[in-house]
Steps between C-alpha positions, in 0.01 A plus 500: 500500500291195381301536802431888527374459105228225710449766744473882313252274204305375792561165334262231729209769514542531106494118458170450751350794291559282161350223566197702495540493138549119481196411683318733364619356096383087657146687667449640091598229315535151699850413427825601499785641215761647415388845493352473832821458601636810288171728631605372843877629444388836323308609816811388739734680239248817547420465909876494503582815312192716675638348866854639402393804398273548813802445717657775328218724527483435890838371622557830723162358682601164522808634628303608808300171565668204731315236245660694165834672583714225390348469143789583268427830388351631812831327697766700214633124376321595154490882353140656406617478145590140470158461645370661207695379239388140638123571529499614099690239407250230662167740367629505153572145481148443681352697190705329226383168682117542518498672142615138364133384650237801509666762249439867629189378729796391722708755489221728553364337857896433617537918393184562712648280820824685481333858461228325782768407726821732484316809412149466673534286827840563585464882518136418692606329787698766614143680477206327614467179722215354267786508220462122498139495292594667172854314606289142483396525123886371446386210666291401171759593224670146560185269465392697229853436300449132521114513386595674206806312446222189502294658223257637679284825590526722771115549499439121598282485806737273592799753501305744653430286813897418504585919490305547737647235728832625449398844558312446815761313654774754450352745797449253795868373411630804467365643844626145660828642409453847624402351843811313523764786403296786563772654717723392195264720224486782806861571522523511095279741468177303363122601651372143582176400579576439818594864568140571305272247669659387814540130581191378629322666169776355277468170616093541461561631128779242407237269621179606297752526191600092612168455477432662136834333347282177652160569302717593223627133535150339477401723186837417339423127582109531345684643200658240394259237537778281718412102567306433845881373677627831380220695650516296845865554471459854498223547781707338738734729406330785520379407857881464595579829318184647722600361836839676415356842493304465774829575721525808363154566721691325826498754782830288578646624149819581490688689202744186480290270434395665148773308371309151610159639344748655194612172396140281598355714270721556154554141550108460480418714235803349309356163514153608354726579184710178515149315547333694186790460350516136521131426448551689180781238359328235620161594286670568204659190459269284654284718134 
């Protein structure tokens, strides 16, 4: 039982999405707290709920997919109901939690990502392949919790750069995945890019979106003014992160190795954040 609540609240997803908030809270404000740590729980109470729900909304699908059939609602270990009454519990709690630090501004954006998510991009993948763009603005909700929860404003150029990192990188992530279970999303009913674009033009498009989250990477890096290690840090990790995506352009691609480029390149982009992040502390209290 323990572990199906893991599994229908998408539980290690949930956590990764998080600490989103948490970095983004030390990139704002160059140190850590306590209510970094209660922003950081508020979004994992709320990515919890909205993944609970969406495995209600879609657990005759997942029934029908090799890589989803034996999530608890979808395998009949957990009722559609209990689903539900699990997912409200964790969204209400989510609310009560972030009203403690940003009052009704929090409520409001964790109302808009469950409207966003169960009620917008759920019902849209089942519609268009190229769900996953309006789909990516979820991406931001996280960071933007913690730079709030910092005291800051969502108009920062800083901020702005950051969204927009998080955005970009949602697509070429997302379509990593769709090459890798694309015969998974097929049998449940999904239109998938692949389907839409063929393979070779996927891989040319997941590439060219690669290489936007990269330039998105070197603005977010001028933005915040980083030390000279930090920046050197960062181009050699942006070459790495480029070398990676220049498989996807391999004649000798194949569809399994998306998972190699899949984790090269979160792994990349995730370090730009970590490095930020870092530099951040480091110039505040050096201050």
């Amino acid at each position: 039982m323990i572990k199906d609540f893991f599994v229908v609240t998408k539980f290690v997803l949930s956590f990764a999405v998080s600490l989103s908030a948490l970095f983004a809270y030390i990139m704002a404000k160059g140190e850590v707290g306590l209510d970094m740590l209660l922003a950081t729980f508020s979004v994992l109470l709320v990515a919890m709920g909205v993944s609970t729900l969406n495995q209600v909304q879609e657990y005759k699908s997942d029934a029908n997919m090799e890589r989803t059939k034996n999530r608890p609602i979808a395998a009949g270990r957990m009722s559609p109901q209990t689903g539900i009454v699990i997912a409200a519990i964790l969204i209400v709690c989510s609310f009560a939690s972030i009203y403690t630090l940003l009052g009704m501004t929090g409520i409001n954006i964790f109302m808009f990502a469950f409207i966003w998510y169960n009620a917008m991009y759920t019902p849209l993948k089942k519609k268009s392949a190229l769900a996953v763009v309006p789909g990516a603005i979820l991406g931001v909700i996280p960071p933007a919790i913690g730079w709030l929860v910092a005291g800051h404003s969502l108009m920062e150029l800083e901020f702005l750069a950051l969204a927009l990192y998080f955005f970009v990188w949602q697509v070429p992530h997302f379509w990593l995945l769709v090459m890798l279970f694309h015969g998974d999303y097929n049998d449940g009913g999904y239109p998938t890019a692949m389907r839409l674009f063929g393979q070779a033009s996927l891989q040319r498009l997941t590439f060219v979106w690669l290489v936007l989250t990269i330039q998105t990477g070197v603005f977010l890096v001028w933005a915040f003014q980083v030390y000279p290690v930090t920046i050197g840090l960062s181009v050699l990790v942006g070459i790495w992160a480029f070398i990676s995506s220049l498989e996807l352009l391999s004649e000798k691609f194949e569809l399994k190795n998306a998972r190699s480029v899949f984790w090269k390149i979160n792994a990349a982009f995730l370090l730009i954040v970590i490095l930020i992040s870092i530099d951040e502390y480091v110039k505040h209290h050096i201050a």
